[in-house]
N, C-alpha and C positions, 0 to 999 in steps of 0.2 A: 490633500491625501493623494499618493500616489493610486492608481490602477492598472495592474497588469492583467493581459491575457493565460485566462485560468488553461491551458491543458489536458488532455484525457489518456490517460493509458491505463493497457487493461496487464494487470500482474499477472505471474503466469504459476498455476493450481501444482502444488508438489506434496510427496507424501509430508505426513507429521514426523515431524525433526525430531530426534532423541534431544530430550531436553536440554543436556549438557551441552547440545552443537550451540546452538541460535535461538536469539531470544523470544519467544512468542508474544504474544500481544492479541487479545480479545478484550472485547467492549462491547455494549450497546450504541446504536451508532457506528458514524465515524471512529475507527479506531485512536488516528491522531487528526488531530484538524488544528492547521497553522496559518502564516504570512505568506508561501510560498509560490508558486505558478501551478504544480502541478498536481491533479487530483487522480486516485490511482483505484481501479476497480479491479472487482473480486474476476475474476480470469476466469469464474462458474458463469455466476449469476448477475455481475456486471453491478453489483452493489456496491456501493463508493465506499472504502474502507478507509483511506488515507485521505484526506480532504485538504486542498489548497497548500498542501508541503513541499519543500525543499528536498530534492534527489540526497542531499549531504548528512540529512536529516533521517531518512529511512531504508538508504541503501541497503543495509544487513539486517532487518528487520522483518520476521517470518509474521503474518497477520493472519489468524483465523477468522474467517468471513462470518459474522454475526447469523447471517442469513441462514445459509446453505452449509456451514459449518469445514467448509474446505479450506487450505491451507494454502497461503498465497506468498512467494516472492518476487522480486526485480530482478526480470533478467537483466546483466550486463549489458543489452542489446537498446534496454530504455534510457540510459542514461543521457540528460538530453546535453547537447552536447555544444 
């Protein structure tokens, strides 16, 4: 089994999307948790929403933080590169 090095970046907190824009995503837990390198936290509260995913995976994907109930995307800026 391979292992890679898991990554940390923190999303960054934006208002709530008119539904029709972008897709949201709430859950208990990790919102999505995969194979990936990087694990993506709530840009509040620093709660891991995205767990061990792939950039390719959740780039357009708006995450409401379990926690703290803020609204989280990627900026462009995290894309690792």
């Amino acid at each position: 089994m391979i292992q890679h090095t898991v990554r940390y970046a923190h999303m960054r907190v934006i208002s709530k999307p008119p539904d029709q824009i972008r897709q949201t995503a709430r859950n208990v837990g990790p919102v999505i948790k995969g194979n990936g390198n990087m694990t993506y936290l709530c840009g509040e509260c620093e709660t891991s929403v995205l767990e061990t995913v792939e950039y390719k995976q959740v780039r357009d994907l708006v995450v409401k933080c379990k926690k703290c109930g803020c609204y989280n995307d990627i900026p462009p800026s995290h894309h690792p590169h």
